[in-house]
C-alpha positions in Angstrom: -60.5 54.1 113.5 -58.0 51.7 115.9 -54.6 51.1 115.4 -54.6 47.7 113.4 -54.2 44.6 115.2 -53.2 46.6 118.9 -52.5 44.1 120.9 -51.8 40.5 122.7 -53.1 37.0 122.0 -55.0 35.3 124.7 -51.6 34.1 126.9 -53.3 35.5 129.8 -52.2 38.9 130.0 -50.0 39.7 127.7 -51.6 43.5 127.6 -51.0 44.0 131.1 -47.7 44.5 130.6 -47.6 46.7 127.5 -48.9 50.5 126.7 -51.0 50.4 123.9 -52.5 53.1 120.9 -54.8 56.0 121.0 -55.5 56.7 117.7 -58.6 58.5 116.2 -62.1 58.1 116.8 -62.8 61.4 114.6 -60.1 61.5 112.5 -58.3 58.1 110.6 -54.5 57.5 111.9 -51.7 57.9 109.2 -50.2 54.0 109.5 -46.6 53.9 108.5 -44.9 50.1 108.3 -41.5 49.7 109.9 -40.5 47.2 106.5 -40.9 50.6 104.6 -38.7 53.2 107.1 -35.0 53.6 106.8 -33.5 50.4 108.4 -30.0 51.2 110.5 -28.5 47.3 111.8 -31.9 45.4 111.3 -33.5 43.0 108.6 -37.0 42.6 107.5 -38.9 39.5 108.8 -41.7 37.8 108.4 -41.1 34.3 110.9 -43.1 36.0 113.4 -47.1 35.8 113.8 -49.4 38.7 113.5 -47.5 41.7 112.3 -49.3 43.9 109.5 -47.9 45.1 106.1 -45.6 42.8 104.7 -43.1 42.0 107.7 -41.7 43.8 110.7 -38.4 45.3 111.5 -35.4 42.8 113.6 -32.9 45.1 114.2 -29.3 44.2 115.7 -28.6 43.4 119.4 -26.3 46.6 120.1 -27.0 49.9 120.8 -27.5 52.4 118.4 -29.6 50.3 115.8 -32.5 52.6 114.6 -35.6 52.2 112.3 -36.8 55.7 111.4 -39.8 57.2 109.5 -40.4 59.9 107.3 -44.3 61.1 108.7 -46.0 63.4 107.0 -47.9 66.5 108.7 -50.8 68.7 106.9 -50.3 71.0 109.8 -47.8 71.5 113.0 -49.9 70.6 116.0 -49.7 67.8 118.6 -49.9 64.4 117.9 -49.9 60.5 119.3 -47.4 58.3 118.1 -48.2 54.4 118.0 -45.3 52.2 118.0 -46.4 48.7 117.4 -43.6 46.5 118.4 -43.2 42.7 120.4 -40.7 41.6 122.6 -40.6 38.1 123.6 -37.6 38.8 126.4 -38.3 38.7 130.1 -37.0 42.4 130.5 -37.9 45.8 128.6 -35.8 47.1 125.7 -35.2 50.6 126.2 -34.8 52.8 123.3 -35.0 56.6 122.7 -37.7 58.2 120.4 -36.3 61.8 118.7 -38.2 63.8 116.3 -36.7 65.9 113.8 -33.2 64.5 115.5 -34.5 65.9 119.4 -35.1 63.1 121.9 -38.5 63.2 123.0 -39.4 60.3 124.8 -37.3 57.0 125.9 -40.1 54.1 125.9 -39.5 50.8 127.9 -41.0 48.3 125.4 -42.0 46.4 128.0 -42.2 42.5 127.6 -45.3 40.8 125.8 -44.9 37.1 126.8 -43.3 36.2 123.4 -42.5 37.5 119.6 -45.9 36.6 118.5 -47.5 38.8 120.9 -47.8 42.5 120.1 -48.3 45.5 122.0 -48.3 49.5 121.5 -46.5 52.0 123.4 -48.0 55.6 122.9 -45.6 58.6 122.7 -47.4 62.6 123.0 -45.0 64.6 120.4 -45.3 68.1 118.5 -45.5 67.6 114.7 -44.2 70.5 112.1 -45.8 71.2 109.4 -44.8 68.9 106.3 -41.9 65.8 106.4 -40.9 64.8 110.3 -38.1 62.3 110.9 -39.3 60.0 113.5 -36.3 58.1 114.7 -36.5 54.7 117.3 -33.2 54.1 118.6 -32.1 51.0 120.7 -30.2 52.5 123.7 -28.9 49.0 125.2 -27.2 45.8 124.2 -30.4 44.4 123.6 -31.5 46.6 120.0 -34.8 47.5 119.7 -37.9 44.9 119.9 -39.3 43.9 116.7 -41.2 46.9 115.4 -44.0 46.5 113.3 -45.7 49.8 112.4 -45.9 53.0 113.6 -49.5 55.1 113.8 -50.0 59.0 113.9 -53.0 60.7 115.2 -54.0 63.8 116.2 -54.3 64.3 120.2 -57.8 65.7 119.2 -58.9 62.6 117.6 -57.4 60.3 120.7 -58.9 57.0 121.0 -58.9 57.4 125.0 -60.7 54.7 126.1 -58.1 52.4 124.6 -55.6 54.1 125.9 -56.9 54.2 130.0 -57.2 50.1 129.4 -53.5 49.9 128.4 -52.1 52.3 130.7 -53.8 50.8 134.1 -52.9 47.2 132.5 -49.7 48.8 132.6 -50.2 50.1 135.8 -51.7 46.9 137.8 -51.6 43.2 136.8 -55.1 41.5 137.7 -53.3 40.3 141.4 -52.3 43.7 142.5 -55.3 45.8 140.6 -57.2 45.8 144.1 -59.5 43.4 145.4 -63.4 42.5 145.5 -64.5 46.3 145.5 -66.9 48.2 143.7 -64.7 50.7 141.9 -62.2 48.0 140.7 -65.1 46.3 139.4 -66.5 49.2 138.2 -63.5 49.7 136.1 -63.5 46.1 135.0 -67.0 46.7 133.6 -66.0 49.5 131.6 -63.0 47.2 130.4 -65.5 44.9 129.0 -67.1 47.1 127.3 -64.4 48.4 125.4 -63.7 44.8 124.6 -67.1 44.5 123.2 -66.5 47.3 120.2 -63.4 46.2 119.5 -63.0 44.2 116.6 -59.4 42.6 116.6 -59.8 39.5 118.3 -56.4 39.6 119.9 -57.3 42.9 121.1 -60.5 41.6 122.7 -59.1 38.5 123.8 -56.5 40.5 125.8 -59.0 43.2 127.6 -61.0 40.5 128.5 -58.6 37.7 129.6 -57.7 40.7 132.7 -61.0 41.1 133.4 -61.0 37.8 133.9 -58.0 37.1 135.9 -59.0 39.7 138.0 -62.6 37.5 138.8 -60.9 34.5 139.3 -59.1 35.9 142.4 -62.7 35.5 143.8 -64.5 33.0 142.5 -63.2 28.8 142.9 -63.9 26.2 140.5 -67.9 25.1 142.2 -69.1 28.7 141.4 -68.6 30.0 145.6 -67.5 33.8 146.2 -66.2 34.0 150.3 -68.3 37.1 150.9 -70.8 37.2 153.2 -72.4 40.1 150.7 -73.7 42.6 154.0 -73.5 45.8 151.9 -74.7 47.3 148.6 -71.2 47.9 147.6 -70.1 44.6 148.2 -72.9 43.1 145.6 -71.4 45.1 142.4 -68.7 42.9 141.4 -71.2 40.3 140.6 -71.6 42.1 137.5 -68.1 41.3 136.5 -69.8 37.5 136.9 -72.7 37.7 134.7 -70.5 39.2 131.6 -68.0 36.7 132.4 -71.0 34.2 132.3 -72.0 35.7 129.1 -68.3 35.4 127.5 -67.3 32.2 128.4 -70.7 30.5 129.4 -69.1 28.4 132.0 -71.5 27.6 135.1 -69.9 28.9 137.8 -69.7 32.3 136.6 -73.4 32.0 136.6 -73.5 30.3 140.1 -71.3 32.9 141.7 -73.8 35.5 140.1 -76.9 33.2 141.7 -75.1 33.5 145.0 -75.4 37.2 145.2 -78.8 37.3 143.3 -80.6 34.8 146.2 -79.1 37.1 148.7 -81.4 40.0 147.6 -84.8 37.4 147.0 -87.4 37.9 149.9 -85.6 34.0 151.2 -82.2 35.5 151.2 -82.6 38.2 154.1 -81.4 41.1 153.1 -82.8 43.7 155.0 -85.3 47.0 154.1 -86.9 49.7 155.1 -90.4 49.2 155.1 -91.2 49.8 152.0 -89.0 47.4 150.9 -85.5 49.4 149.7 -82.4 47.7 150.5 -80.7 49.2 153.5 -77.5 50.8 152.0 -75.4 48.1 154.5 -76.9 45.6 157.2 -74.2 46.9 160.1 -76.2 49.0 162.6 -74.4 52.5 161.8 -76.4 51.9 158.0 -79.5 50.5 159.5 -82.6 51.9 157.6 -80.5 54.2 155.1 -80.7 54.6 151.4 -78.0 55.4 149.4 -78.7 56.4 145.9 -75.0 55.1 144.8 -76.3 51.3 146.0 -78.9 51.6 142.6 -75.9 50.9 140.4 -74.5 48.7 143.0 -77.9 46.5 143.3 -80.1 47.6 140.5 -78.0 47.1 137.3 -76.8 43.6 138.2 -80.4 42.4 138.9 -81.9 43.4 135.7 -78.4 41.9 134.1 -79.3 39.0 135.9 -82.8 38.8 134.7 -81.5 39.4 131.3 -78.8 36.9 130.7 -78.8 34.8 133.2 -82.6 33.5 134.2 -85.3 34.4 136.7 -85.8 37.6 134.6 -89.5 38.4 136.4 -88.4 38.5 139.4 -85.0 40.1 138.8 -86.6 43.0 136.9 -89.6 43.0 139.3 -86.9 43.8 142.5 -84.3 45.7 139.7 -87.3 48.7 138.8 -89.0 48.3 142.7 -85.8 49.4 143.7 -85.2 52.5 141.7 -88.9 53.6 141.8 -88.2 53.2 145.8 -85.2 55.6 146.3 -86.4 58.0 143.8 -89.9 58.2 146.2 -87.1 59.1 148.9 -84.5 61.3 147.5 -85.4 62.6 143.9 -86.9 66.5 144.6 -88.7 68.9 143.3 -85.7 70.0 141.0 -84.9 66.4 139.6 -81.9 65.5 141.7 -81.3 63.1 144.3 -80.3 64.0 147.5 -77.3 61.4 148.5 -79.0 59.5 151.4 -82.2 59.0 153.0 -82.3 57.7 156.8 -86.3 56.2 157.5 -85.2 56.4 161.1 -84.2 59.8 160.9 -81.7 58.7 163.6 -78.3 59.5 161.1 -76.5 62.2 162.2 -76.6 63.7 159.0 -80.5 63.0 158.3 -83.1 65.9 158.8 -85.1 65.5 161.7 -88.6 66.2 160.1 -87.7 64.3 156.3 -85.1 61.8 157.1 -82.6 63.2 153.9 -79.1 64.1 153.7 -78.2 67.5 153.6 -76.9 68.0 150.3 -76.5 66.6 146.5 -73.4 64.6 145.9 -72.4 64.6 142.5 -71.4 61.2 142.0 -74.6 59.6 143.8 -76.5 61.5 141.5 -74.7 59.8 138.8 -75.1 56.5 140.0 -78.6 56.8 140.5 -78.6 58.1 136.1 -76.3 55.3 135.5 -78.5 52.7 136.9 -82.0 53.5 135.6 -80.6 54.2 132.3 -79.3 50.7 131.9 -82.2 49.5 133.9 -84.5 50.9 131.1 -81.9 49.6 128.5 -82.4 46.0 130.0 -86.2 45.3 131.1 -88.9 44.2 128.7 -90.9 47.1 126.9 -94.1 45.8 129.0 -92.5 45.8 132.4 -95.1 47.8 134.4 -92.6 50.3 136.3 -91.0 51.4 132.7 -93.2 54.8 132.3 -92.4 55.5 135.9 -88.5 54.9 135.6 -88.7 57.4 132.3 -90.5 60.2 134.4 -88.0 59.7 137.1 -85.0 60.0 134.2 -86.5 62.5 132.1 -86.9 64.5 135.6 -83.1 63.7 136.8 -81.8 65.2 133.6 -84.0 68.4 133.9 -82.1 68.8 137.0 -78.9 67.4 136.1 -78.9 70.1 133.1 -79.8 73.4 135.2 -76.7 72.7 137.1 -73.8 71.9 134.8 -71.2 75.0 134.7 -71.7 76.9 131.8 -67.7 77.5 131.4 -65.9 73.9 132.1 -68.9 71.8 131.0 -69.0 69.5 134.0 -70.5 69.2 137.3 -69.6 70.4 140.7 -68.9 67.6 143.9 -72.1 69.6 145.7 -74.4 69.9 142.0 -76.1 73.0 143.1 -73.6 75.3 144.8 -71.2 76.0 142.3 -70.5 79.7 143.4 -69.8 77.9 146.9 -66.3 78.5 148.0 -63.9 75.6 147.9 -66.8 73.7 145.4 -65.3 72.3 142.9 -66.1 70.4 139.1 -65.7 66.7 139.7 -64.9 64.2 136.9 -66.4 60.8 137.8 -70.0 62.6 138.3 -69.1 64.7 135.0 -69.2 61.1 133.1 -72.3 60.0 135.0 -74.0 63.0 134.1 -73.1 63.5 130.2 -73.7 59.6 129.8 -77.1 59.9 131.3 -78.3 62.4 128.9 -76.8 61.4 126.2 -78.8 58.0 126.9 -81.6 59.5 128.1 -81.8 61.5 124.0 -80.5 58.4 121.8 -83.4 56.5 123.6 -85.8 59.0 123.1 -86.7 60.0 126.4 -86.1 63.4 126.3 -85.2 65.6 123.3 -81.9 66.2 122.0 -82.7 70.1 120.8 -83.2 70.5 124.0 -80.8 68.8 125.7 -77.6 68.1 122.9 -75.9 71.2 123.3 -75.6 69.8 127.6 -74.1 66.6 126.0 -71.7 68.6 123.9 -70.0 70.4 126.3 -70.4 67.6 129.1 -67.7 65.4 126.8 -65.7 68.5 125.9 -65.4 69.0 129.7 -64.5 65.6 130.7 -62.0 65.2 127.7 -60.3 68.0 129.2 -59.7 66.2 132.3 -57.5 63.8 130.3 -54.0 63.5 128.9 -51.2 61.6 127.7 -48.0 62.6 129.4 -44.3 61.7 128.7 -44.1 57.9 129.9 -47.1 57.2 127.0 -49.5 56.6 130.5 -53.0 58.6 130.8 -53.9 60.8 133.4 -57.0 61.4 134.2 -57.3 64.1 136.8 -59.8 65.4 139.8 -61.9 62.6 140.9 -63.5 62.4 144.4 -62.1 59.8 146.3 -64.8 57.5 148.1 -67.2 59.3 149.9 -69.6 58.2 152.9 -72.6 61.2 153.7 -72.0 64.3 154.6 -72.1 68.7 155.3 -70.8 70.6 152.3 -67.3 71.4 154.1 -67.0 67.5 153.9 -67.7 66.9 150.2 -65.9 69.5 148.6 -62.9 68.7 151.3 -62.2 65.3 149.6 -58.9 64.4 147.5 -59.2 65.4 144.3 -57.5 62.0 143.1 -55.6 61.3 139.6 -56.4 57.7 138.2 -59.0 56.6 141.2 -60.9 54.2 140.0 -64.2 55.4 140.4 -62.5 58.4 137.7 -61.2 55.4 135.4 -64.6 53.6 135.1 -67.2 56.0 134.7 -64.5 57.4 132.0 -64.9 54.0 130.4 -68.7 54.0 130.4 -69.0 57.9 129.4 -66.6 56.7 126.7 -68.2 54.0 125.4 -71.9 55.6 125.3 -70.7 58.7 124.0 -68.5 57.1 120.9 -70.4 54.3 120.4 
């Protein structure tokens, strides 16, 4: 269950500037309301919008005025404390959170636009057993921001997906997030997601008023995206347009989506091998390669396009072509993909005789799962390629599940040398490949006796790869920088990167297939 009411009001990003909850999705959060806790300097008010209970807490401008609650605890263990509080200031309110009278954390309460707003800062703490004084002390001449409730959850029971959109809108606003790039927009995607299970609608309002901040960097008021769309990658954030299209239905969403969907018609000349796969990039040094990461960056927004926007034969004609295309390439005889395929066989990394790259990446296996899963989620039950596409998924997660490492539940950056030295378990591929199968068994296409216990352990492994340290922020750990083709000595050599964004949104898509 969420925190009640977590967050801002449209005001474009009032989020973006606050730390928000991560209570329970197993387990219900004990809600405590600041009107009931011992009040030290403060009143109880109620001439604000949005708080819950019956008011919130105003405490005095000085330092030293406290609001503090008696929590209860069937057990000592950790736990996630939810401080729902505004501040209409310009600057943060810093105050100092003790439990059982030791300081544990000393939270910013960072501004949220104005006192109608609300936000949610997230504090890790260890609970005893029984009654624990949770104390909130103003530490400056400003007092403490209004508090209106404060939410305990176990750490097991985390909410996480909420809480890796609050920390990177902490992080980033939507100007200095990044720009038009795949794995921001990959992230963005997964943002939307969340925003579509959540069922406050200042919550959802917030999430998605980022989202689309971040798009109208790109896109002007006639619908035009500067981008002269010459790669795969570069074609991705146009799903950011379609489920902006879908939000707000204003037209140029759906014109900037058209401008990238005519670029891969037969009239917009893109170019493909022969038989007819998008080249990975049109620059010479990409000529005649596939790359099974540009399925999710093509595949998904075509058959999104054919689904919500129009043209839907055609999109879901070239959307299914294209899978059914790169799988003839790079899917073997043990159901993975093999990262790249060069039809000139000229790549210094393709095989002379077969034209693939030497090894399986982890994370363009996962693409390649992401993308015909949602393919299959979006095309019409008679589209002709649709049995195909299920042998090629129910083959990819035959493969996917011989490989995962029986004692940490994920994957490795090269899937099938995991005794290799320097290999290593990778967490952006270790979403991929638990939200594949766990797709591939709630649609039915392969069965869950013999595949859940793979599932089970896939989210226990990527849930280890996150936490919630001092400053209330996530951390999510080991993820594979970007990655071009390459020998084993380079893939398991890449930076094993904390909060990349190709980590942050395949955590927000596991997240949100694997809860949802």
């Amino acid at each position: 269950m969420r925190i009640r009411a977590v967050a801002a009001v449209v005001g474009l990003l009032a989020a973006s500037c606050a730390v928000a909850a991560v209570p329970a999705h197993a387990a219900s959060g004990a809600v405590y309301e600041a009107e009931d806790a011992t009040i030290y300097h403060g009143t109880v008010d109620t001439d604000h919008l949005g708080y819950t209970g019956t008011g919130f807490v105003n405490t005095a401008n000085e330092a030293g005025a406290y609001v503090e609650f008696s929590v209860d605890a069937p057990a000592a263990g950790d736990a996630t404390l939810a401080l729902r509080y505004a501040n209409g200031t310009a600057s943060g309110r810093q105050a100092d959170v003790s439990v059982n009278s030791t300081v544990v954390s000393a939270p910013a309460f960072d501004p949220t636009t104005d006192w109608n707003t609300w936000a949610v800062s997230r504090i890790p703490v260890t609970l005893r057993a029984g009654t624990n004084l949770v104390r909130v002390t103003g530490t400056t001449a400003g007092g403490l921001p209004d508090l209106d409730s404060l939410t305990v959850a176990d750490t097991a029971g985390t909410q996480w997906a909420d809480a890796v959109a609050d920390s990177t809108m902490h992080r980033y606003t939507p100007a200095t997030v990044g720009g038009w790039s795949y794995p921001v927009a990959l992230y963005m995607m997964g943002q939307y997601q969340l925003a579509q299970h959540t069922t406050d609608p200042a919550r959802r309002a917030a999430l998605i008023a980022y989202v689309k901040a971040w798009a109208d960097r790109f896109v002007d008021s006639s619908g035009h995206i500067s981008n002269s769309f010459t790669s795969l990658d570069s074609m991705m954030p146009g799903q950011v347009m379609i489920a902006l299209y879908r939000e707000t239905g204003e037209t140029r969403y759906g014109l900037a989506a058209k401008q990238i969907h005519d670029r891969l018609l037969p009239a917009g000349g893109y170019p493909t091998t022969s038989d007819g796969g998008f080249w990975h990039a049109t620059s010479a040094d990409r000529a005649d390669q596939l790359w099974a990461d540009g399925t999710f960056m093509a595949d998904p927004f075509m058959a999104q396009y054919g689904a919500y926007v129009g043209d839907s034969t055609q999109s879901f004609d070239i959307a299914t072509k294209q899978l059914v295309v790169y799988a003839s390439h790079l899917q073997q005889a043990n159901g993975l993909m093999k990262h790249a395929y060069d039809a000139s066989k000229a790549a210094s990394w393709a095989d002379p005789a077969t034209g693939l790259a030497p090894e399986y990446w982890c994370r363009a296996v996962g693409w390649y799962g992401i993308a015909a899963t949602e393919v299959l989620d979006l095309i019409p039950a008679d589209q002709p390629r649709r049995a195909q596409l299920v042998t090629i998924v129910q083959n990819l997660v035959r493969g996917m599940a011989a490989y995962q490492d029986p004692a940490s539940g994920r994957w490795f950056q090269v899937v099938d040398k995991g005794g290799s030295a320097g290999n290593w378990t990778e967490t952006s591929c270790s979403a991929m490949f638990t939200q594949t199968i766990d797709t591939a068994i709630k649609r039915g296409y392969v069965s869950a006796a013999a595949y859940q216990p793979v599932v089970d352990a896939g989210k226990r492994g990527e849930l280890a790869r996150i936490s919630l340290h001092d400053d209330g922020l996530t951390y999510l750990t080991d993820i594979s920088v970007g990655t071009n083709v390459g020998d084993y000595a380079y893939y398991v050599g890449r930076t094993q990167a904390t909060n990349d964004f190709h980590g942050l949104g395949a955590f927000l898509y596991f997240y949100d297939e694997a809860y949802h």
